[in-house]
C-alpha positions as CSV (number, residue, x, y, z in Angstrom):
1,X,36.0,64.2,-40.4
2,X,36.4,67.1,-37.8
3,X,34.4,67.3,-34.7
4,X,34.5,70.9,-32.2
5,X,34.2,70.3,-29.2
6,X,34.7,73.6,-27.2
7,X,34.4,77.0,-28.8
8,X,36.4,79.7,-26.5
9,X,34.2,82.6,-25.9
10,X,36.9,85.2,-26.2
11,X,38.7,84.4,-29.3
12,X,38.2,81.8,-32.3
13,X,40.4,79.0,-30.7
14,X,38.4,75.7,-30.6
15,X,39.3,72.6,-29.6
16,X,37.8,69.1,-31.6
17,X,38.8,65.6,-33.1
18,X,40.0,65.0,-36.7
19,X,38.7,61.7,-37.4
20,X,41.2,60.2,-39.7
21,X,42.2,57.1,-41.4
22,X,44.6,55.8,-39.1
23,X,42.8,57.1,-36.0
24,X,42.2,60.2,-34.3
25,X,43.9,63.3,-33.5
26,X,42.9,66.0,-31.0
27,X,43.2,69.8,-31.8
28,X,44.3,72.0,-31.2
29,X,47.6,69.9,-32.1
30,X,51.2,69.9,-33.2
31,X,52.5,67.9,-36.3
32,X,56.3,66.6,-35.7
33,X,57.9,66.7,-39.5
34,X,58.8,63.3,-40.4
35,X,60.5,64.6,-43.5
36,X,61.6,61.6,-45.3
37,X,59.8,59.0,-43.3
38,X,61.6,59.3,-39.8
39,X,61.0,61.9,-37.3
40,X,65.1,62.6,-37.2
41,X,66.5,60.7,-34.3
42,X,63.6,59.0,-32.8
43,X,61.6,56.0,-34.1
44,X,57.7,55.7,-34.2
45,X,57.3,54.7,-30.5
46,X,59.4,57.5,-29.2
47,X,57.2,60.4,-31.2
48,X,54.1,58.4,-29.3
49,X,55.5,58.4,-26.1
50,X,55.7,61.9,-26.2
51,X,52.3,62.3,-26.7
52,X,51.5,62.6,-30.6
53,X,49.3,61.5,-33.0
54,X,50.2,62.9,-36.2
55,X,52.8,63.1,-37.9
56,X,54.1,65.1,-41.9
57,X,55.9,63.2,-44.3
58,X,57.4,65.0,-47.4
59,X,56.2,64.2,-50.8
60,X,58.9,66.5,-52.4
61,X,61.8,64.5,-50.8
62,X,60.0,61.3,-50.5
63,X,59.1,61.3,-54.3
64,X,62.9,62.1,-55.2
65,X,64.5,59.0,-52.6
66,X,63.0,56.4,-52.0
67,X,60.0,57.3,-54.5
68,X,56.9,56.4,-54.0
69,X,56.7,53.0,-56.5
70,X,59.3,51.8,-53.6
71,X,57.1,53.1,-50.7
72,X,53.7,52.3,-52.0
73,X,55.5,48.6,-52.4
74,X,55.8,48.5,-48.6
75,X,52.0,49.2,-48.3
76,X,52.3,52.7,-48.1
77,X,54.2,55.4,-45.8
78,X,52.8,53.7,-42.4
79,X,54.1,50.5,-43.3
80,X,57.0,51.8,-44.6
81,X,57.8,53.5,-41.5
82,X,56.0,51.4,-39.4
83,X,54.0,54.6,-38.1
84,X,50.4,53.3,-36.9
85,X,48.7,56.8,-36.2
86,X,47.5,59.6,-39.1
87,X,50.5,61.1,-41.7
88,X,49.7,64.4,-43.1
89,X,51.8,65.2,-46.8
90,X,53.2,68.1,-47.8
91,X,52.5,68.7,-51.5
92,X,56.1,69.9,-52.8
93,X,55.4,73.6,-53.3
94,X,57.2,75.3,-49.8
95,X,60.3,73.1,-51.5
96,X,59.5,74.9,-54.6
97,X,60.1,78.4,-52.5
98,X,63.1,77.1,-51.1
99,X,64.7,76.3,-54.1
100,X,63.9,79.4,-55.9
101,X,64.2,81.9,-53.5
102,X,67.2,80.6,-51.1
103,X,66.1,82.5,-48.1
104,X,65.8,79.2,-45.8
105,X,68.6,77.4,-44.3
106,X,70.0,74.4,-46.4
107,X,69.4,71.9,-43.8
108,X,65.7,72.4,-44.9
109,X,66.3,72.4,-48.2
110,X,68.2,69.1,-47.7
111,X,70.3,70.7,-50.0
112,X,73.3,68.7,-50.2
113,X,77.6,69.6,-51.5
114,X,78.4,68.2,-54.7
115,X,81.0,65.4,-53.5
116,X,84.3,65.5,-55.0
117,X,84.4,64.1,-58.7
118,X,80.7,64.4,-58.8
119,X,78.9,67.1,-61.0
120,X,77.1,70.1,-59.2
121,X,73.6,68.7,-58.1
122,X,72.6,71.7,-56.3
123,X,68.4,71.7,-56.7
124,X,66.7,74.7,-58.5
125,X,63.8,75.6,-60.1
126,X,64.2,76.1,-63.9
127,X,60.2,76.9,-64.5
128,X,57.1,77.6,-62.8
129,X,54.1,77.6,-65.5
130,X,50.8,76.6,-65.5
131,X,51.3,73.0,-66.2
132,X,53.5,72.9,-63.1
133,X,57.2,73.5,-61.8
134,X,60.5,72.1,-64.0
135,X,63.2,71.7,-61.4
136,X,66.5,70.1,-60.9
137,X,66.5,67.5,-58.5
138,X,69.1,68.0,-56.0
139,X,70.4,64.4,-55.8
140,X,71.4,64.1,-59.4
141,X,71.3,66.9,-61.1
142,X,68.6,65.5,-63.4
143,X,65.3,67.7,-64.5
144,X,61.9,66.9,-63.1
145,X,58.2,68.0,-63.3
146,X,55.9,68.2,-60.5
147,X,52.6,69.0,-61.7
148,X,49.5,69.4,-59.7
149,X,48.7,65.8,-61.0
150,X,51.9,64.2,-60.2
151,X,52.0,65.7,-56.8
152,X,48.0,64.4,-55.6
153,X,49.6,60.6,-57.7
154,X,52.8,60.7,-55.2
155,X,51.0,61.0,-51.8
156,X,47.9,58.4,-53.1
157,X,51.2,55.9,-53.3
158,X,52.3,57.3,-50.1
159,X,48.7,56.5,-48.8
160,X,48.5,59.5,-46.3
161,X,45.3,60.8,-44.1
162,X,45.6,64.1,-45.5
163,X,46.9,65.2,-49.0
164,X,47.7,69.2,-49.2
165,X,47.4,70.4,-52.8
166,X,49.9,71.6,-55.2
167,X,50.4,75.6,-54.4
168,X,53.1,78.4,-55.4
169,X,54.8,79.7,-52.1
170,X,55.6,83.1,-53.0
171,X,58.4,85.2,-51.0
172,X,57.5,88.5,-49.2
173,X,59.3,90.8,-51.6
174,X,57.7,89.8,-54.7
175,X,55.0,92.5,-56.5
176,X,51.6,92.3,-55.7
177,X,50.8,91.8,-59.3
178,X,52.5,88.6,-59.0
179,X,51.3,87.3,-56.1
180,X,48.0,88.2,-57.8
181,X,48.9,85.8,-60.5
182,X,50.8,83.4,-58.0
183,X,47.4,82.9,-56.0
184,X,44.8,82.5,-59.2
185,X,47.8,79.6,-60.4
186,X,47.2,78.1,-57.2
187,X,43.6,78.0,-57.2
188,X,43.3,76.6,-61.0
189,X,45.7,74.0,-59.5
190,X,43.6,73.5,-56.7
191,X,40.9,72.1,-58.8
192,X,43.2,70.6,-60.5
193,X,44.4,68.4,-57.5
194,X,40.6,68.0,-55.9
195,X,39.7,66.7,-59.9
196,X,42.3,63.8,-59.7
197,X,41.8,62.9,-56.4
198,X,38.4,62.5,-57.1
199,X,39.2,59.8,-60.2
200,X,42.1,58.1,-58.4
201,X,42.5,59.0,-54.8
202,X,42.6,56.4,-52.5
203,X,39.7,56.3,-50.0
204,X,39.7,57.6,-46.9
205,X,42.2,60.4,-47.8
206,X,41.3,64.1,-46.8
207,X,42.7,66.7,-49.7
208,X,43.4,70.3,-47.8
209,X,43.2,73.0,-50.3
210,X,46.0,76.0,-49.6
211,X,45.4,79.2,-48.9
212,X,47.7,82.0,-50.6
213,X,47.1,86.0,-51.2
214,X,50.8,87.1,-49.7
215,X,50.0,89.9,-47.1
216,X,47.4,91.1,-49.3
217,X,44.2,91.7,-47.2
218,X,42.5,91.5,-49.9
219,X,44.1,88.7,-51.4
220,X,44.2,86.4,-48.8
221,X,40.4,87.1,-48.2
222,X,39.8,85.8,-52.1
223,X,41.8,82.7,-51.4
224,X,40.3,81.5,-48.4
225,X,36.7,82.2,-50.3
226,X,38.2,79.9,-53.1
227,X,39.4,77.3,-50.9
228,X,36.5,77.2,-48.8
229,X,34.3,77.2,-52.4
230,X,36.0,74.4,-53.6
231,X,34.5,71.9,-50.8
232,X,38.0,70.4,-49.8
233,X,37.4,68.9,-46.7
234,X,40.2,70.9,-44.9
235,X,42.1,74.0,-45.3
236,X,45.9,74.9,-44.9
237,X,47.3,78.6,-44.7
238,X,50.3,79.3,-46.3
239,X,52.6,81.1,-48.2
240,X,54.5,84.2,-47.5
241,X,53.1,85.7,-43.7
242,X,54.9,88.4,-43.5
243,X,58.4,90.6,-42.4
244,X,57.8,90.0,-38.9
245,X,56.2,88.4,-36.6
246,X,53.0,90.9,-35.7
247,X,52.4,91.3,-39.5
248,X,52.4,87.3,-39.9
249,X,49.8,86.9,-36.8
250,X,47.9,89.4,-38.5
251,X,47.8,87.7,-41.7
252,X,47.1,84.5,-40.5
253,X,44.2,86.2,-38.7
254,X,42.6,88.0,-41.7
255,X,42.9,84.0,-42.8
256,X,41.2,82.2,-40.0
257,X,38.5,85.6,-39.7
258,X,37.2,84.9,-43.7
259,X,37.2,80.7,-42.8
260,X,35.3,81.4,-39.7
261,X,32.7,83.3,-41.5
262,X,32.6,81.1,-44.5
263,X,33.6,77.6,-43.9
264,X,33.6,77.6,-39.7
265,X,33.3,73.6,-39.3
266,X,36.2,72.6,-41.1
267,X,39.9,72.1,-40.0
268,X,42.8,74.5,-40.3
269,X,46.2,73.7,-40.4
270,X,49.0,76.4,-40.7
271,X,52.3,75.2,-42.7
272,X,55.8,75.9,-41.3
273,X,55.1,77.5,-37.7
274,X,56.5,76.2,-34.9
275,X,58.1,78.6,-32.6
276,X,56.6,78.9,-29.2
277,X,54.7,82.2,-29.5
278,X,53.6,81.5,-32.9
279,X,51.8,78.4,-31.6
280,X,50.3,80.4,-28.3
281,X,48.8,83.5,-30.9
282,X,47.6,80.2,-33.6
283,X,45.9,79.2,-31.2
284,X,44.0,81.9,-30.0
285,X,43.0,82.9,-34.0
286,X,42.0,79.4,-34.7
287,X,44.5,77.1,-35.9
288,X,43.6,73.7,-35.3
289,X,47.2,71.9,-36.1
290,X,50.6,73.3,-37.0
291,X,53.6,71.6,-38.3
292,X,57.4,72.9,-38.3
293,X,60.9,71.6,-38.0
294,X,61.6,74.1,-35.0
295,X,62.2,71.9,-32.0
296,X,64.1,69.0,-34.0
297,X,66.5,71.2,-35.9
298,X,67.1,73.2,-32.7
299,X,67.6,70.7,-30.8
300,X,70.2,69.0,-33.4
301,X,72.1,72.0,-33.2
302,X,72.5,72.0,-29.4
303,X,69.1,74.2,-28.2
304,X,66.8,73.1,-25.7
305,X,63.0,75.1,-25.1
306,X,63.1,76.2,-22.3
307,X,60.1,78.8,-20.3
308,X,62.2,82.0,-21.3
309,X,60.7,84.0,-23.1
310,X,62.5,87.3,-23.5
311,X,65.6,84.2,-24.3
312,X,62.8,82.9,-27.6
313,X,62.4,80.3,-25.3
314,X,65.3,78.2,-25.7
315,X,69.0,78.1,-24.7
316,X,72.1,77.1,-26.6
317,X,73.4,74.7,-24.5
318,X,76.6,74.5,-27.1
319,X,77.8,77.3,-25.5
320,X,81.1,77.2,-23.3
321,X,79.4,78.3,-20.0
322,X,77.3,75.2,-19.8
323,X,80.9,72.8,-19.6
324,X,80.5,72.2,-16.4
325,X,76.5,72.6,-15.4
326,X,74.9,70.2,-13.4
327,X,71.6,71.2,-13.4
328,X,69.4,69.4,-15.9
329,X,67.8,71.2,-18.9
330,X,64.4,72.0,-17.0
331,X,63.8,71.9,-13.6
332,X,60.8,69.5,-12.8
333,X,60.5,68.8,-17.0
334,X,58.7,64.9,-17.1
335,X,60.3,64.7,-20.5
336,X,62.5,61.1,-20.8
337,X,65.5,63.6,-20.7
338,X,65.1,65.4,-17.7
339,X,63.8,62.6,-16.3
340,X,66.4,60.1,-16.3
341,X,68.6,63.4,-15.0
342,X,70.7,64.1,-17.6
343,X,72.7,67.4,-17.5
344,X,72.9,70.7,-19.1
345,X,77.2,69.7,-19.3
346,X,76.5,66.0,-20.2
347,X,74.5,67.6,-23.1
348,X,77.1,70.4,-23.7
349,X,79.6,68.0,-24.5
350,X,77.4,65.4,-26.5
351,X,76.9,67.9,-28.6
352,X,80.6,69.3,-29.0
353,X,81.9,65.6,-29.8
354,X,79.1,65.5,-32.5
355,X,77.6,62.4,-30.6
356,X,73.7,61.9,-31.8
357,X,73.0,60.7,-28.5
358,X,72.8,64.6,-28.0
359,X,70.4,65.7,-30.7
360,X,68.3,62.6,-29.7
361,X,67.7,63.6,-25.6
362,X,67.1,67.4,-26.6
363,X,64.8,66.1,-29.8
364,X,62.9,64.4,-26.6
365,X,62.8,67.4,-24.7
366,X,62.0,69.4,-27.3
367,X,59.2,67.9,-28.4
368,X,57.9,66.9,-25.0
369,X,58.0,70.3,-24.4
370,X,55.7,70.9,-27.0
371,X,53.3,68.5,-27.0
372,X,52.9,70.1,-23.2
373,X,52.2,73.2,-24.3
374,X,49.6,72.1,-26.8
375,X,47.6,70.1,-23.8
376,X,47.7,73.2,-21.7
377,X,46.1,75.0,-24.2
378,X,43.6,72.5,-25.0
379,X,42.6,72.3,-21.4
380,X,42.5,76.0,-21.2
381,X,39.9,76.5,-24.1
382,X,37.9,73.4,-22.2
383,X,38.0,75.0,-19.0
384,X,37.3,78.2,-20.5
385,X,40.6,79.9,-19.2
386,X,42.7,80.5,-22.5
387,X,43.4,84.3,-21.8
388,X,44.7,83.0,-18.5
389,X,46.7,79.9,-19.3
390,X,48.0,82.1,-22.6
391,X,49.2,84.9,-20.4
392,X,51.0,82.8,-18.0
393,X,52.7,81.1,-20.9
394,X,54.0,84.5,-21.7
395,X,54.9,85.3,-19.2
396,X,57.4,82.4,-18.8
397,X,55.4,79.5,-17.1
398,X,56.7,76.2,-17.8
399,X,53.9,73.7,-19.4
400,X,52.3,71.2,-17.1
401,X,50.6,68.7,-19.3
402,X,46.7,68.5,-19.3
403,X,47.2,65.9,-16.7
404,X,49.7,68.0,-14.5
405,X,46.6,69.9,-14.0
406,X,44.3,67.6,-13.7
């Protein structure tokens, strides 16, 4: 399922193949979120052109609208969508967190204001037990249980590549007794998931097992001995990583160290991390795919990536002093934006007069911009020159492209 190809001498970044389903995809790699079957704005062929091979569809929200007796109808999320390449599915616990825990924007809750003369629909979770979590549905009010079951049932109808298990996501400021308790739930549900998948998955689908533990050394050390244990052919890191962002490269690195040691052949893919830096220091600890709804949401709020990074490497090109700019988002950029030599004011006002022509040509950017970054630092391990390649990136170099530098 997962070939290495280069090892970097310096660090654990690697680069390899996953062999999937519906094709390959080569790591290290970005996954676009195709939340509810549509990377937002684009259709299949755009997220291609732009270089990608994989994309995540969410079983939380795809198992409340359409469902997945409607999908699996279609033949399956590919059809459905009409994506040829690999899907990756979430399993419905980071929704749980959001739910229970409000501390992410609604937008990815796809949380939702109760239209007039309607009752209050607002999502929430009512129980998390060990048969699974009760919840209110956030279309209609109406209570639901996603069990560990129910959750590995809803992406075989989806028919993805990879199926992540059913975990808990617990928050940073909960005790360590209860993300004690949190992480052994996951586990049991862990075997759980792998013991229905084996009955009834579909062949061909890869189950990742989740690794939890808070920022617990210790805890997280357990966890990715369990997962790796339990023989799942791949392994996700998740959960909460921390208050800032040197205590969550840390914890994913106490993660990646304890997978290298005991499971060093199989994939890792780190849910929800997508910002620029995060992706550069992923890298470098061993992450072999990432996923996050960074560069779409920014870009549908008016925010371009940009090399800038004392600026987080983006800039808010809703703001009033880009009216009248006629210089194009990046200088030199080969994204279909930049390209075709659209404007930083062309964009400013696209986005004030709420067109979604503007949230589409900064999605394009956006993402172009990362799937560049992502071949630089593939050819960088190849070429043995990650430190390099890394530093420059930090230090504000634009991405080329793998074959920019060829």
């Amino acid at each position: 399922m997962f070939e290495i190809r280069t090892r970097a001498r310096d660090s654990l970044a690697r680069t390899g193949t996953l062999h999937l389903a519906h094709g390959d995809v080569r790591t290290p790699a970005f996954v676009p979120l195709a939340t509810r079957g549509a990377v937002k704005t684009l259709d299949p062929l755009d997220v291609q052109g732009l270089g990608y091979e994989m994309v995540l569809g969410n079983t939380f929200h795809l198992l409340l609208s359409p469902g997945p007796e409607l999908v699996a109808q279609f033949g399956g999320l590919h059809e459905f969508m009409r994506w040829p390449g690999p899907i990756i599915t979430d399993s419905g616990g980071f929704q749980v967190f959001s739910m229970g825990h409000g501390s992410v924007a609604d937008e990815i809750k796809s949380r939702r204001p109760p239209k007039t003369g309607r009752a209050q629909t607002g999502g929430a979770i009512l129980e998390i037990s060990e048969a699974g979590v009760r919840f209110r549905s956030y279309l209609d009010g109406g209570e639901r249980l996603l069990t560990p079951e129910s959750s590995m049932a809803v992406q075989a109808s989806l028919g993805s590549d990879i199926a992540l298990v059913l975990d808990e996501c617990t928050p940073f400021h909960v005790t360590r007794d209860y993300t004690a308790r949190s992480t052994e739930r996951t586990h049991r549900w862990l075997g759980r998931c792998l013991s229905w998948h084996e009955q009834y998955g579909p062949p061909g689908q890869c189950v990742y097992g989740i690794v939890q533990g808070g920022v617990e050394p210790d805890l997280r050390a357990e966890s990715a001995e369990v997962v790796a244990g339990s023989g799942c052919p791949g392994v996700a890191i998740g959960g909460s990583l921390g208050q800032d962002k040197a205590q969550m490269h840390e914890v994913v690195k106490w993660s990646t160290a304890v997978l290298e040691r005991v499971a060093p052949e199989r994939p890792r893919h780190l849910l929800g991390i997508g910002e620029i830096d995060d992706l550069i220091a992923g890298v470098e600890v061993g992450i072999d795919t990432f996923d996050c709804a960074v560069p779409t949401r920014l870009a549908r709020h008016g925010v371009a990536l940009v090399p800038d990074p004392a600026g987080r490497w983006r800039v808010d090109l809703a703001k009033a002093r880009w009216r009248d700019s006629r210089a194009p988002v990046l200088e030199d950029c080969p994204c279909p934006t930049c390209r075709a030599g659209h404007t930083r004011g062309y964009l400013h006002y696209l986005y004030r007069a709420g067109e979604t022509t503007g949230a589409r040509l900064l999605t394009l950017h956006n993402l172009s911009f990362v799937a560049r970054l992502m071949e630089d630092l593939r050819a960088a391990i190849d070429a043995g020159r990650l430190a390099e390649v890394a530093g420059a990136l930090r230090a504000g170099a634009a991405p080329m492209g793998a074959a920019a530098q060829a």
